[in-house]
C-alpha positions as CSV (number, residue, x, y, z in Angstrom):
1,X,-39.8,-125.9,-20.8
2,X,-38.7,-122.8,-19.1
3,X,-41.3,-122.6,-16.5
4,X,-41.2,-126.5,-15.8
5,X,-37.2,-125.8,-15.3
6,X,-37.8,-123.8,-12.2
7,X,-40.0,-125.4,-10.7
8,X,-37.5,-128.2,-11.4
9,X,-34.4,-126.5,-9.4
10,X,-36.6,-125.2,-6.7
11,X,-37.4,-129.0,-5.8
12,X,-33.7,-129.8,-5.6
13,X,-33.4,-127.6,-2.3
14,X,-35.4,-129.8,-0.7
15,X,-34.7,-132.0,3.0
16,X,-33.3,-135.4,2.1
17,X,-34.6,-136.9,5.6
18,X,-36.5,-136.6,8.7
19,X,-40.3,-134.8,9.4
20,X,-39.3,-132.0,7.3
21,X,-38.9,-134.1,4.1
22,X,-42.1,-135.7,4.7
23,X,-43.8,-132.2,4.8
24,X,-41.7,-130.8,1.5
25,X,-43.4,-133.9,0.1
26,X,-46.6,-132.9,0.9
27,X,-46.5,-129.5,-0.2
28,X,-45.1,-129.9,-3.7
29,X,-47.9,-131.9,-4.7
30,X,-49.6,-128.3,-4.9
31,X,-47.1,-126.7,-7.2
32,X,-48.5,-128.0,-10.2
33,X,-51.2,-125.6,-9.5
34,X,-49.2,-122.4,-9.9
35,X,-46.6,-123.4,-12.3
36,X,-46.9,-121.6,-15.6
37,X,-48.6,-124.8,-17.5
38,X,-50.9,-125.0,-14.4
39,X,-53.9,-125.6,-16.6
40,X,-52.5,-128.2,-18.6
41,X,-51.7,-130.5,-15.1
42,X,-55.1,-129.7,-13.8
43,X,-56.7,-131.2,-16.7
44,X,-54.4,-133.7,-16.6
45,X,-55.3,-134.1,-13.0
46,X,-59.0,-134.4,-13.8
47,X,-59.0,-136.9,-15.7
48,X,-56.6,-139.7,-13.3
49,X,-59.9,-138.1,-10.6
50,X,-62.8,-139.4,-12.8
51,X,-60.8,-143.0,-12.3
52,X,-60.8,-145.1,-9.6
53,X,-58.0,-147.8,-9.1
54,X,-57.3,-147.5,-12.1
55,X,-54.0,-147.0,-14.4
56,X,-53.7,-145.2,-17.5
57,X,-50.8,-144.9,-20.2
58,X,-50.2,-141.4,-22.6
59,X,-52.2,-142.8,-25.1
60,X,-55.1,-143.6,-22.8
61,X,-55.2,-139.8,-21.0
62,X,-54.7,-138.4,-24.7
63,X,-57.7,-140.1,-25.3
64,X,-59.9,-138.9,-22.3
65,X,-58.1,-135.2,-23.0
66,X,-59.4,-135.1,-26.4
67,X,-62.8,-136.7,-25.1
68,X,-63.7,-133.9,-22.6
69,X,-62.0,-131.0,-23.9
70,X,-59.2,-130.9,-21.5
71,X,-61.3,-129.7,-18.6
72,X,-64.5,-132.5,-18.2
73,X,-67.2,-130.2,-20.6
74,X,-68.3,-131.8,-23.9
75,X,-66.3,-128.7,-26.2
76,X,-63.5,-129.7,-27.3
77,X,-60.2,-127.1,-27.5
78,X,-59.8,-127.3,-24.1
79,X,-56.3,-126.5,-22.4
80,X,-54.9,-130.2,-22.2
81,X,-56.4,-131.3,-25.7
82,X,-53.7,-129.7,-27.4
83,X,-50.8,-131.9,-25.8
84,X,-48.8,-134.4,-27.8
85,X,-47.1,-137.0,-26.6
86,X,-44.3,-136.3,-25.7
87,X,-45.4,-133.4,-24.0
88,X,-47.5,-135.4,-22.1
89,X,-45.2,-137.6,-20.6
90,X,-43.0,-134.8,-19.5
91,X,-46.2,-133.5,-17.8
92,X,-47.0,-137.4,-16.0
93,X,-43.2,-137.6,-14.9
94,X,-43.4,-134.1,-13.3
95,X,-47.1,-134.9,-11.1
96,X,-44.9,-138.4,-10.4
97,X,-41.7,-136.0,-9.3
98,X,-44.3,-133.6,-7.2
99,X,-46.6,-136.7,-5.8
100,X,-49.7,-136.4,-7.1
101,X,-49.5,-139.5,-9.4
102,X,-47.7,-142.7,-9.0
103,X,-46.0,-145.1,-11.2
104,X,-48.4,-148.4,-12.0
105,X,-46.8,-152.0,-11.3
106,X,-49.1,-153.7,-13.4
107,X,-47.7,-155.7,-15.9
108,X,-48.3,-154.5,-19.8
109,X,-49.4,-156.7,-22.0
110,X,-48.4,-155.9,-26.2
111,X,-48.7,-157.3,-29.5
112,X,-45.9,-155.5,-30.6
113,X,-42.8,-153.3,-29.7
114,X,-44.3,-150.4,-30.5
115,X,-47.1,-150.8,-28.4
116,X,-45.3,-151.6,-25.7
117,X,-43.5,-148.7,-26.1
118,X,-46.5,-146.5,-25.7
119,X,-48.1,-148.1,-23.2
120,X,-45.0,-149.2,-20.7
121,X,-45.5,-146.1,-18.7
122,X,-48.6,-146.3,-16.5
123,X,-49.4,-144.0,-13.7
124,X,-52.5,-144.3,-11.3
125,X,-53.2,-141.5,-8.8
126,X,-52.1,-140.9,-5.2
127,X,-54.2,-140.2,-2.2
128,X,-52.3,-137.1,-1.9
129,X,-52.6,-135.8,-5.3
130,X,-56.6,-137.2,-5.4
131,X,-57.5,-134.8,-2.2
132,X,-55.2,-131.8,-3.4
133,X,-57.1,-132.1,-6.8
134,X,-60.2,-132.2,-5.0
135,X,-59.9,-129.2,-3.0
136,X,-58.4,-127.2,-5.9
137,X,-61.6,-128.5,-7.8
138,X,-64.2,-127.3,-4.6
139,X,-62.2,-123.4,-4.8
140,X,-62.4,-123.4,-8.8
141,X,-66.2,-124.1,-8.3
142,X,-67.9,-121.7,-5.3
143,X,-64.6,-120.0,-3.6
144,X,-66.3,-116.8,-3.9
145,X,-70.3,-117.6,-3.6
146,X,-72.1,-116.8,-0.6
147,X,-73.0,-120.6,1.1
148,X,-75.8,-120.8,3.4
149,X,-75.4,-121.8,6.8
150,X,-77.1,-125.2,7.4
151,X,-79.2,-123.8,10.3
152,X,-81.1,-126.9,10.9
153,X,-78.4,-129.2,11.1
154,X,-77.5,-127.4,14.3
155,X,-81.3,-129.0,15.7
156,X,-79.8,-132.7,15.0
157,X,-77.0,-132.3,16.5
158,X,-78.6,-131.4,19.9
159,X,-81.1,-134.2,19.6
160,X,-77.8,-136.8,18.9
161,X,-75.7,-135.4,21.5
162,X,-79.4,-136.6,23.9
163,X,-79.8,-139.3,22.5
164,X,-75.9,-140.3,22.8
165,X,-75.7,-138.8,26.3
166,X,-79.3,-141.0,27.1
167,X,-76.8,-144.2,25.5
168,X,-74.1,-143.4,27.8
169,X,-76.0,-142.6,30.9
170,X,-78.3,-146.2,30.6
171,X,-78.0,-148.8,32.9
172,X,-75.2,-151.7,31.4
173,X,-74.2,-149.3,29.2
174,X,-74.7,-148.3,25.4
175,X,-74.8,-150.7,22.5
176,X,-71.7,-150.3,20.7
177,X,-73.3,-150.6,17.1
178,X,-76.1,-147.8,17.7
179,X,-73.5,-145.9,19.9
180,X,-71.2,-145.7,16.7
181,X,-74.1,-145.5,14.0
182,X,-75.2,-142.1,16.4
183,X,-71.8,-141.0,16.4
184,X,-71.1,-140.9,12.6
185,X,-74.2,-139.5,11.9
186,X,-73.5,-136.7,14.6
187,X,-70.3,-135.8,13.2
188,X,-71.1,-135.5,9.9
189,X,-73.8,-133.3,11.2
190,X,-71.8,-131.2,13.0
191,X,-68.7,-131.0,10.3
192,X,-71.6,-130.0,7.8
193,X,-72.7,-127.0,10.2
194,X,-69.2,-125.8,11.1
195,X,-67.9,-126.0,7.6
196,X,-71.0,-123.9,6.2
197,X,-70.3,-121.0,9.1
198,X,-66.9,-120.9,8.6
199,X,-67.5,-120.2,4.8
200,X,-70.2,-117.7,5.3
201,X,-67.9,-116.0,7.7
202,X,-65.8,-115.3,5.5
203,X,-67.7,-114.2,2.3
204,X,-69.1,-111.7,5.2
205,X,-65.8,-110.4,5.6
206,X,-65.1,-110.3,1.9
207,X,-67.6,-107.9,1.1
208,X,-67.7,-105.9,4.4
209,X,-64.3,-105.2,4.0
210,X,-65.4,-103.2,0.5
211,X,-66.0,-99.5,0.4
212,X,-67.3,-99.1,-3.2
213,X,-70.7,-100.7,-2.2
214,X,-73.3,-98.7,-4.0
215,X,-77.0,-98.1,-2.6
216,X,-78.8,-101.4,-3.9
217,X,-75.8,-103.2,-2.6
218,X,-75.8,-101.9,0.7
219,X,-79.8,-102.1,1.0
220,X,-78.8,-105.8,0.1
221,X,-76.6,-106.3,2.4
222,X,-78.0,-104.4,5.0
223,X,-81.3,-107.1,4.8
224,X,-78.8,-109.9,5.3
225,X,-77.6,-108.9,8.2
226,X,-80.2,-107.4,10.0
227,X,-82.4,-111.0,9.0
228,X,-80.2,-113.3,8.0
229,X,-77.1,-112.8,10.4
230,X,-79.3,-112.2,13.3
231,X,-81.5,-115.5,12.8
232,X,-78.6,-117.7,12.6
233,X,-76.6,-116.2,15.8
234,X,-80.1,-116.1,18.1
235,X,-80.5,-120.1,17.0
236,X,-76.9,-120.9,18.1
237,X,-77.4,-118.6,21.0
238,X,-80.0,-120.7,21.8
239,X,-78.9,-124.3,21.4
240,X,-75.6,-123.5,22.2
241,X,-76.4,-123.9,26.1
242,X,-78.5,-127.4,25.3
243,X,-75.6,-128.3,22.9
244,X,-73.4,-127.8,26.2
245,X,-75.0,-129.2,28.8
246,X,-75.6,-132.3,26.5
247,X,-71.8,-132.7,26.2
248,X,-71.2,-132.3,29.8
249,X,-73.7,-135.1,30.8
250,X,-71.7,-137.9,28.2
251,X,-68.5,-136.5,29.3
252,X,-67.6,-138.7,31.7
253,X,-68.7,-141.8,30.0
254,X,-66.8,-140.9,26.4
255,X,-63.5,-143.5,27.3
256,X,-65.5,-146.4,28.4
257,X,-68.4,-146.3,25.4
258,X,-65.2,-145.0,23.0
259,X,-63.4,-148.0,23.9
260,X,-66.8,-150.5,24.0
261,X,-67.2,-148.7,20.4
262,X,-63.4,-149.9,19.4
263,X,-63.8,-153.3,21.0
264,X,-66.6,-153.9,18.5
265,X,-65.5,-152.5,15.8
266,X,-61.8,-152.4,14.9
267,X,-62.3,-151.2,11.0
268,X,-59.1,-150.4,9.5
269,X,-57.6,-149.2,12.5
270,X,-56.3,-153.0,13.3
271,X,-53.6,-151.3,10.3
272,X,-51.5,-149.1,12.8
273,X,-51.1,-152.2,14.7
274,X,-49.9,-154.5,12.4
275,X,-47.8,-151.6,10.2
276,X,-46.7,-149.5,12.8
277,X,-45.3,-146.6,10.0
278,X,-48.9,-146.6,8.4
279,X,-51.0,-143.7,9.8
280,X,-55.0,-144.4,9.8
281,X,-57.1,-141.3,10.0
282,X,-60.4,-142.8,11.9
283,X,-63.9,-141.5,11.5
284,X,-64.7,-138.7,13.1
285,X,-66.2,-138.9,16.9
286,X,-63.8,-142.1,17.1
287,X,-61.1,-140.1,19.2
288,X,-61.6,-138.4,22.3
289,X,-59.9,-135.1,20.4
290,X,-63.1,-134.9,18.3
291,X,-65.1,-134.4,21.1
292,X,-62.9,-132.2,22.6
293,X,-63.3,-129.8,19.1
294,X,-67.0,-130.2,19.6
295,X,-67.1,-129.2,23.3
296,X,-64.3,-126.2,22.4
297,X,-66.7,-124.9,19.7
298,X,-69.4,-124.3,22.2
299,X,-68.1,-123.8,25.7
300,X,-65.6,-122.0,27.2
301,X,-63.0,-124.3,28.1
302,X,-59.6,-121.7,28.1
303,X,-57.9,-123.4,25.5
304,X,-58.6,-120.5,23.2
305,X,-57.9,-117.1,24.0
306,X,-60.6,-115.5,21.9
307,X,-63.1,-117.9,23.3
308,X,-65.9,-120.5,22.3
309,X,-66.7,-120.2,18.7
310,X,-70.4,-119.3,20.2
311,X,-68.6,-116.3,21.4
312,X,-66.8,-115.7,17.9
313,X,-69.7,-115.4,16.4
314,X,-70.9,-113.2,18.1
315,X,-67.9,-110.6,18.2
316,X,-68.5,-111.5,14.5
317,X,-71.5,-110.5,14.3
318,X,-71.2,-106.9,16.3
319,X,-68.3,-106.2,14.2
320,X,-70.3,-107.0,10.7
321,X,-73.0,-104.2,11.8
322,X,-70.2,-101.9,12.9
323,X,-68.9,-102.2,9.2
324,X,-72.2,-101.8,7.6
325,X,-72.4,-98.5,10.0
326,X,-69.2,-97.4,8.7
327,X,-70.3,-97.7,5.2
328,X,-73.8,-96.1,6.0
329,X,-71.7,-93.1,7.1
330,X,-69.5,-93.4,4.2
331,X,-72.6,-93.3,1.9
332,X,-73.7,-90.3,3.4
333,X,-71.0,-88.2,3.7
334,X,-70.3,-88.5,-0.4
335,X,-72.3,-85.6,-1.2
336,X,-69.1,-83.8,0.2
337,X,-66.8,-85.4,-2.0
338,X,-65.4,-88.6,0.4
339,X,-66.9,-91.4,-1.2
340,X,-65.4,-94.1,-2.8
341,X,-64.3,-94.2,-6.3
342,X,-63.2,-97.6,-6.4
343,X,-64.8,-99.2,-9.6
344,X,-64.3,-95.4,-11.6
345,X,-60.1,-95.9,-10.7
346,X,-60.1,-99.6,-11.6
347,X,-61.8,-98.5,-14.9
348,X,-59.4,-95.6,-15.8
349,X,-56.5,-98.1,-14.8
350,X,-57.9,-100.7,-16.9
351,X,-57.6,-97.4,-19.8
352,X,-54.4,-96.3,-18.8
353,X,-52.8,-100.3,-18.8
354,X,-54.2,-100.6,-22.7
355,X,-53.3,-97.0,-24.0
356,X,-50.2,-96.3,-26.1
357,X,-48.2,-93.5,-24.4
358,X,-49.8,-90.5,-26.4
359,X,-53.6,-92.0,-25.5
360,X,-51.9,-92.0,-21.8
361,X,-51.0,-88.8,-21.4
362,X,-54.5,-87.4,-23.4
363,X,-56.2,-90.0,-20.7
364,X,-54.4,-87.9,-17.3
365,X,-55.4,-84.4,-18.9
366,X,-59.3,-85.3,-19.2
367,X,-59.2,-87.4,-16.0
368,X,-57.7,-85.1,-13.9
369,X,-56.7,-81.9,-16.1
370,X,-53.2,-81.9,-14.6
371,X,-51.2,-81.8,-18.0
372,X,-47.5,-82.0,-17.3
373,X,-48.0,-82.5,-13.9
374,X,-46.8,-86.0,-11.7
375,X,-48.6,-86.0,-8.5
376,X,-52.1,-85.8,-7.8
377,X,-53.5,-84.2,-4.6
378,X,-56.3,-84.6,-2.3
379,X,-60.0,-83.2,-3.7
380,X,-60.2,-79.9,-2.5
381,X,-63.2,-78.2,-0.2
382,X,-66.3,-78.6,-3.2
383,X,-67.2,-75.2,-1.2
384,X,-64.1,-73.3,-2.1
385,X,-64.2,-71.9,-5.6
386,X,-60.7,-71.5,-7.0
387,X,-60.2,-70.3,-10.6
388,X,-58.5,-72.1,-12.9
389,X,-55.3,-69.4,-13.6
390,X,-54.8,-69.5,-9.8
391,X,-51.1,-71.2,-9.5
392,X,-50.6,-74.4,-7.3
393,X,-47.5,-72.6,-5.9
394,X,-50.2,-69.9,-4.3
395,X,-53.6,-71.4,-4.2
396,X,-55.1,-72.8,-1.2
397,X,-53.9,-75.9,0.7
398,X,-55.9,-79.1,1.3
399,X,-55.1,-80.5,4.7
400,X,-54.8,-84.1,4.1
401,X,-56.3,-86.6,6.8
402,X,-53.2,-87.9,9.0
403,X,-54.5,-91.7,8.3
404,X,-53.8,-90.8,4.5
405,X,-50.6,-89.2,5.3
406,X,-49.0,-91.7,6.9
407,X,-50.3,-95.0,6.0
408,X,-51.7,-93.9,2.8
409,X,-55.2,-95.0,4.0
410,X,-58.8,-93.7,3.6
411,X,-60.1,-96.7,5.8
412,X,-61.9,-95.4,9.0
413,X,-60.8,-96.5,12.3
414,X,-62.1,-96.9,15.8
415,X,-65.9,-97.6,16.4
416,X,-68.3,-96.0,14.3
417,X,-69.9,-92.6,15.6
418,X,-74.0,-92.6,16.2
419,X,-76.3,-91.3,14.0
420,X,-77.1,-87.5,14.8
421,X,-80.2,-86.9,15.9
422,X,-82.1,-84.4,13.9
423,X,-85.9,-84.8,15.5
424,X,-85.8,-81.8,17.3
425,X,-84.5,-80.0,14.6
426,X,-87.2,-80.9,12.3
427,X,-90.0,-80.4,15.2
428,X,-89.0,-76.9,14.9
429,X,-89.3,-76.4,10.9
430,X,-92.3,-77.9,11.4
431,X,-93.6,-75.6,13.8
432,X,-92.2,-73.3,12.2
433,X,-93.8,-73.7,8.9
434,X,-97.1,-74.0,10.6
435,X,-96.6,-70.4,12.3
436,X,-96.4,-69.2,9.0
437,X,-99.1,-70.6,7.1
438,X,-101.3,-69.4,10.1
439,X,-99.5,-66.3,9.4
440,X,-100.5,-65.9,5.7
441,X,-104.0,-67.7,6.6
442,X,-104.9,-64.9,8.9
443,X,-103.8,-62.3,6.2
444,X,-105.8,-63.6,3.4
445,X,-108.7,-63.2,5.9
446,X,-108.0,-59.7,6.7
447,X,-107.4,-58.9,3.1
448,X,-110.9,-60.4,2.2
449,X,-112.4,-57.8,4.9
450,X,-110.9,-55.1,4.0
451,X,-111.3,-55.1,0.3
452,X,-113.4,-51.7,-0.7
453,X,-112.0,-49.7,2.1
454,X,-108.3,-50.0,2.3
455,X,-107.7,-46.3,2.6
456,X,-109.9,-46.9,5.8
457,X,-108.6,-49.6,7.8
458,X,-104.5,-50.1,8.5
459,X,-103.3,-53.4,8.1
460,X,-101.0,-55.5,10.2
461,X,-97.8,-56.4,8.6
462,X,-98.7,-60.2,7.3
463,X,-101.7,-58.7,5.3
464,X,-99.6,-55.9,4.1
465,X,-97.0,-58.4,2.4
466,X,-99.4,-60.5,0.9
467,X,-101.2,-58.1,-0.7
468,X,-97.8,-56.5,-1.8
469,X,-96.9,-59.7,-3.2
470,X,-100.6,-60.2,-5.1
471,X,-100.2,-56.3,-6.6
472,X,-96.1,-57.6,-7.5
473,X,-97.5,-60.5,-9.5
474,X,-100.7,-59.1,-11.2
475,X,-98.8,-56.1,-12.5
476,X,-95.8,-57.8,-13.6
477,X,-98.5,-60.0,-15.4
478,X,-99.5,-57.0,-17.0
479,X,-98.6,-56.1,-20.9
480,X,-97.0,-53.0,-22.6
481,X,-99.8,-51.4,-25.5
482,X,-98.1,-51.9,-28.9
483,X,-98.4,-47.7,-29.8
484,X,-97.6,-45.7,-27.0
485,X,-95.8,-48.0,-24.4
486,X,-98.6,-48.3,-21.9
487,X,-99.4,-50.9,-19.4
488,X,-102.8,-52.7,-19.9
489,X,-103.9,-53.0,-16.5
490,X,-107.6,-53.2,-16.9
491,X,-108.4,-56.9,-15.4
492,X,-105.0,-57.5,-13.9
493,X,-105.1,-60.4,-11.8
494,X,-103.2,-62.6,-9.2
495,X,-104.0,-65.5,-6.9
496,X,-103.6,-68.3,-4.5
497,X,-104.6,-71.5,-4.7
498,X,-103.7,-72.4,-1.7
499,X,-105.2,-69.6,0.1
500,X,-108.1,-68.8,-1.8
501,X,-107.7,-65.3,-2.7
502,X,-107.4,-63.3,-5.8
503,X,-106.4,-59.6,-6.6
504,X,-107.5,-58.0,-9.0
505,X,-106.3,-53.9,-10.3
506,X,-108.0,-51.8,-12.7
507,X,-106.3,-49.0,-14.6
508,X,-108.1,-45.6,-13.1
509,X,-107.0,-42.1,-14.1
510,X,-107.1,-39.3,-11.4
511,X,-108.1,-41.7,-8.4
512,X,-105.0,-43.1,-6.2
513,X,-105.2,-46.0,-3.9
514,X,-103.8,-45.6,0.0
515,X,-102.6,-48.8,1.5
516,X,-102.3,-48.6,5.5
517,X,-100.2,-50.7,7.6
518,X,-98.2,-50.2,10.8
519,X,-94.9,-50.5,8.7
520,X,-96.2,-47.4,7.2
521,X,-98.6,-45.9,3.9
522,X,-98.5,-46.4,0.4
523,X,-99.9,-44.3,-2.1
524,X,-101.1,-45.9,-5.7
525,X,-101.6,-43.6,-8.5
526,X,-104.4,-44.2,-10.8
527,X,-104.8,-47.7,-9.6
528,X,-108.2,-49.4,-8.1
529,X,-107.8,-52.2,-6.2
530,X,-110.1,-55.2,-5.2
531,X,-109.4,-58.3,-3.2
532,X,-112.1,-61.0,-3.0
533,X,-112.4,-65.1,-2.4
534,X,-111.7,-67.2,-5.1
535,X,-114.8,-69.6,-3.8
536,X,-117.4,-66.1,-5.0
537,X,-118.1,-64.6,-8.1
538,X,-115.5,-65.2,-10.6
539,X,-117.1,-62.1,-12.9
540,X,-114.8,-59.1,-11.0
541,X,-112.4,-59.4,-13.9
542,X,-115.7,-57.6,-16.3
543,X,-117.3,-56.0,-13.8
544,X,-116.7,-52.0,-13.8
545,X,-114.6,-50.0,-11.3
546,X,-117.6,-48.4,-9.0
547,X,-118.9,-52.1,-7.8
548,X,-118.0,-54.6,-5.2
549,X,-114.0,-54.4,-4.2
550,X,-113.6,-50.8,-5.1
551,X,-111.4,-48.9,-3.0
552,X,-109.7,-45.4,-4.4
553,X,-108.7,-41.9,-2.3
């Protein structure tokens, strides 16, 4: 096996003696989960996990192989169902090699050579290669999901850290059995609620660190951390001081009710005694340096230059906003051409990787209608229009952003800028608007009294353009006759809705029509006008030129 062959001479560099050996050790019992076959071993690995203390030969993980697949569902065809033999026991004596399995002592019973032959070779699993599997498992499963803080846990551990800190402070001290039952359980509790907002940390980071987010993903994440994020840090900004001033009250009684606690309960500890090179890893809150990581993750002690992780948290937290800020202003500026095209690259990569070379080249013209062309520049100003026979050697330049010049980066930098604030702004088109639908109010009303003497009274200059704009619309509303290319104006109308009005122009020979304003006089030829409400009669349209609305000169 090729790939099995490197792995096989990178192993043979490795320390023969001292700390170092006993650290390569540990760390080649991951390489079976990058080598080329690295699905194979896993399910090999799988199925020595579902065991415990117990020793299987090639025939019995052929079996289990066959049984589950190759990786524990009920299909078969799996990755490690495939495996013969021989193949098999080259994969066993490589996880022995690496240390995730070991070789069984048990003695092999047969009825015949053969099966002795098969089954001499037994291998059980090592604690090293157990937990390594395990992890790898726990990372296959949820790496990427989002885990939920365990908020609550966060409440029992400041009523165990009182009830401890009550133990310790009691008169003849704690009992050792509920002192170390408290303990464990407050922990666990703890490990639980550190682990979760470590996780959810990072999956923060993960997708604040994106800038292809579109709108329902942002609105999504924008909920989770205005809610979400902000509920968790004001609950350990809360009980972080309690938590605190818990810790400092049992403080000074930790080595006497941690030693009371090891007086009556030696547990598998009594080990490192009697086998000075075996290490024993004790329940936690057993060692003074697991209260120490509790008191470090909640006060300020100096040991850590970036502070308590209270403190973390909520650096954390300010910088999660500033990111979602960063893509809020993102999102808004892609109207002018900035925004991310992420997932549309990927896509035309993902083209480009499965074309042949003609599809590839036919692929660049439509993407970016470059042709012969090798480099790509930056999008040009969407304002600028530049035809398409212009030369590159003479057309405009694009000033490229000095963060993409020189670290080929479109990433922002530095704190993100405020919002502008455009109330004032729109105050004034408001205003504005208002003005002028006073403006066209008070015009309809002076239109309404003047109608039937226009050549009479001079209009300001509002009522002059509105009725301007009524005469524009009825006569271009008006037909040509069919014979001798005359206008039918007779009944010509205009109005408006929204102001109530409606003009209307009758065709009348030898009479003209004066309109007065103080921009000046215009004279209509053979034109009657007649402006009246649309709440009155609606009969103008038929009634004849000499009644109501009737002005002429």
């Amino acid at each position: 096996m090729e790939g099995d062959e490197l792995y096989e001479e990178a192993n043979e560099d490795r320390p023969d003696r001292g700390r170092d050996s006993e650290l390569w050790q540990r760390l080649s019992a991951y390489t079976y989960l990058s080598a080329p076959e690295r699905l194979e071993y896993v399910a090999v690995m799988r199925v020595f996990c579902g065991t415990l203390l117990a020793d299987l030969a090639v025939p019995d993980v052929l079996a289990r192989l066959a049984r589950a697949g190759g990786q524990g569902s009920p299909e078969p065809g799996g990755p490690g169902a495939g495996l013969d033999a021989e193949t098999l026991t080259d994969r066993l004596e490589r996880l022995v090699k690496w240390g995730n399995l070991l070789r069984s002592t048990h003695s092999v019973t047969a009825t015949s050579i053969a099966e002795y032959q098969r089954s001499r070779s037994r291998y059980q699993l090592s604690k090293l290669g157990e937990r390594v599997q395990r992890e790898a498992d726990e990372v296959l499963a949820g790496a990427d999901a989002a885990r939920e803080v365990s908020s609550e846990l966060l409440t029992l551990v400041d009523r165990g850290l009182r009830e401890v800190a009550a133990m310790a402070g009691a008169a003849g001290g704690a009992d050792p059995q509920q002192a170390l039952e408290r303990i464990s359980t407050l922990f666990v509790q703890f490990a639980e609620f550190a682990e979760s907002v470590r996780d959810f940390y990072a999956y923060l980071g993960q997708v604040l660190a994106r800038y292809d987010l579109d709108g329902a993903e942002y609105q999504g994440f924008k909920e989770l951390l205005l809610d979400y994020v902000e509920a968790i840090t004001e609950d350990i900004s809360f009980r972080a001081p309690r938590i605190a001033a818990h810790l400092d009250a049992v403080w000074p009684h930790l080595p006497d009710l941690l030693a009371r606690i090891d007086t009556h309960t030696v547990g598998i500890g009594a080990l490192a005694d009697g086998l000075p090179e075996t290490r024993v890893q004790r329940s936690r809150g057993r060692d003074l340096a697991d209260w120490e990581g509790m008191r470090d993750w909640f006060t300020d002690t100096g040991v850590h230059e970036q502070g308590s992780q209270v403190d973390q948290l909520r650096d954390a937290t300010l910088r999660a906003l500033q990111a979602l800020l960063a893509n809020a202003k993102r999102m808004l500026r892609s109207a002018s051409g900035e925004m991310s095209r992420r997932k549309d690259l990927l896509r035309l990569a993902a083209w480009f990787d499965a074309a042949e070379p003609e599809e590839a080249h036919d692929i660049a013209v439509a993407a970016f209608g470059l042709y012969g062309a090798r480099h790509l520049g930056v999008e040009p100003d969407p304002d600028r229009s530049v035809p398409a026979y212009v030369s590159w050697w003479t057309g405009p330049v694009v000033d490229v952003p000095v963060a993409l010049r020189e670290r080929g980066s479109r990433a922002p930098r530095g704190r993100a800028a405020a919002a502008e604030d455009h109330s004032e702004q729109k105050r004034r088109l408001v205003e504005q608007a208002r003005r002028q639908a006073e403006e066209r109010r008070a015009a309809a009303d002076e239109l309404l009294s003047a109608s039937g003497r226009f050549d009479q009274v001079r209009l300001g200059a509002p009522g002059m353009r509105l009725l301007l704009e009524l005469l524009t619309i009825a006569l271009g509303d008006a037909r040509l006759r069919g014979d001798d290319e005359d206008f039918l104006l007779d009944g010509a109308q205009s109005r408006d809705e929204d102001l109530g009005v409606r003009l209307t122009a009758w065709r009348t020979l030898g009479r003209h029509t004066v309109l007065r304003s103080v921009d000046g006089d215009l004279t209509v030829d053979d034109l009657t006008l007649a402006v009246e409400s649309l709440a009155g009669a609606d009969a103008v349209r038929d009634a004849p030129p000499h009644r109501s609305g009737e002005a002429s000169a």
